[in-house]
C-alpha positions in Angstrom: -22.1 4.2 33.0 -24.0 1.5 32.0 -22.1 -1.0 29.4 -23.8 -2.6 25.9 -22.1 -5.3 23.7 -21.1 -4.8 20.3 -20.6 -7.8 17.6 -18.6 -7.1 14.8 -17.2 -9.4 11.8 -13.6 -10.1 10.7 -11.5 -12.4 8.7 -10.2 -15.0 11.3 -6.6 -14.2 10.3 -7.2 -11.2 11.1 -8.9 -10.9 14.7 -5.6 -13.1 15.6 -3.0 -11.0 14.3 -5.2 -7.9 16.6 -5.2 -10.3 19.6 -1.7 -10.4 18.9 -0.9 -7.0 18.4 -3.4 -5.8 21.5 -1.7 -8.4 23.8 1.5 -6.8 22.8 0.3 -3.4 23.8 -1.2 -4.7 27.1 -4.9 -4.7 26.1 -7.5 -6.6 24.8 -9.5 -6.0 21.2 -12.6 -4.4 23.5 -10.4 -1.8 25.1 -8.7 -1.0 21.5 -12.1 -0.6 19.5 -13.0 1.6 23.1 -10.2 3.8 22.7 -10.3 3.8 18.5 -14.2 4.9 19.7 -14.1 7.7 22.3 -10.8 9.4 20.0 -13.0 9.6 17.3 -15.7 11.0 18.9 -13.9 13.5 20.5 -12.1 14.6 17.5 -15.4 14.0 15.5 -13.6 12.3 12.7 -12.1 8.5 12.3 -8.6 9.2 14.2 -6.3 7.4 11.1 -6.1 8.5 7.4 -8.2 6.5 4.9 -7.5 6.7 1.2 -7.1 5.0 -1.8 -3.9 2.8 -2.6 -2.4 3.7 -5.9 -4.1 3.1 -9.4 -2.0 -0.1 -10.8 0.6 -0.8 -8.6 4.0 -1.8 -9.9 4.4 -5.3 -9.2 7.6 -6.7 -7.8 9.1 -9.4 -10.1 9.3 -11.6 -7.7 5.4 -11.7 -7.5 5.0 -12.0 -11.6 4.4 -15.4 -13.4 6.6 -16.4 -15.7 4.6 -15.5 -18.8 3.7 -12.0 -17.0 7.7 -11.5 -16.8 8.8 -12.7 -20.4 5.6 -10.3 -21.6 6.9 -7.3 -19.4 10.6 -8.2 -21.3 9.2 -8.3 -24.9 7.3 -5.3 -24.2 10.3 -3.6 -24.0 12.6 -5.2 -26.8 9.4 -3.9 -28.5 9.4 -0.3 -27.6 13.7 -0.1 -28.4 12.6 -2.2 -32.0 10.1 0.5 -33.0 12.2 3.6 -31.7 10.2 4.3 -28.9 13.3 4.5 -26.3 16.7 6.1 -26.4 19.6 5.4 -24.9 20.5 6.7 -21.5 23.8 8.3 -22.2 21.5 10.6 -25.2 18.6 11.3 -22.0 21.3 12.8 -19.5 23.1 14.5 -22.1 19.5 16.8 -23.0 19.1 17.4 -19.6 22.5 18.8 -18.7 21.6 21.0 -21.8 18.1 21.7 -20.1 18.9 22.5 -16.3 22.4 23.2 -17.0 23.8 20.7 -14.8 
């Protein structure tokens, strides 16, 4: 079977952590994108999932700002100041009443 090249582009981080990862499974990038190629031609579809990460992701605290956290706090004080929130004890106690638990 006669052989052609194929050039593709990556971030530099990236191609390394693949060289990585292929070396680890015993193969080179070529013989993963081969394999990724002919199961997706046989199954006539790309062989993974691909879909969209979730609208707004929660963001850890640890990866907030300083400002982003004491504005995340105040909203809150906010919402118990205007009577948006209730307490806990008053949220279980309606849905024991609700499910009967």
């Amino acid at each position: 079977m006669a052989q052609t090249t194929v050039n593709i582009r990556m971030d530099e981080t990236l191609k390394k952590q693949l060289e990585w990862l292929c070396s680890e499974l015993g193969m080179s990038i070529s013989t993963a994108v081969t394999v990724f190629a002919k199961t997706a031609v046989r199954e006539r579809r790309i062989p993974f999932e691909l879909r969209m990460p979730p609208p707004n992701p929660p963001t850890a605290m640890e990866d907030m700002t300083k400002e982003e956290f004491n504005a995340k706090i105040q909203a809150g004080l906010d919402a118990v100041m205007a009577g948006r929130v209730r307490p806990a004890k008053d949220a279980f106690l309606d849905m024991q009443r609700k499910f009967g638990t």
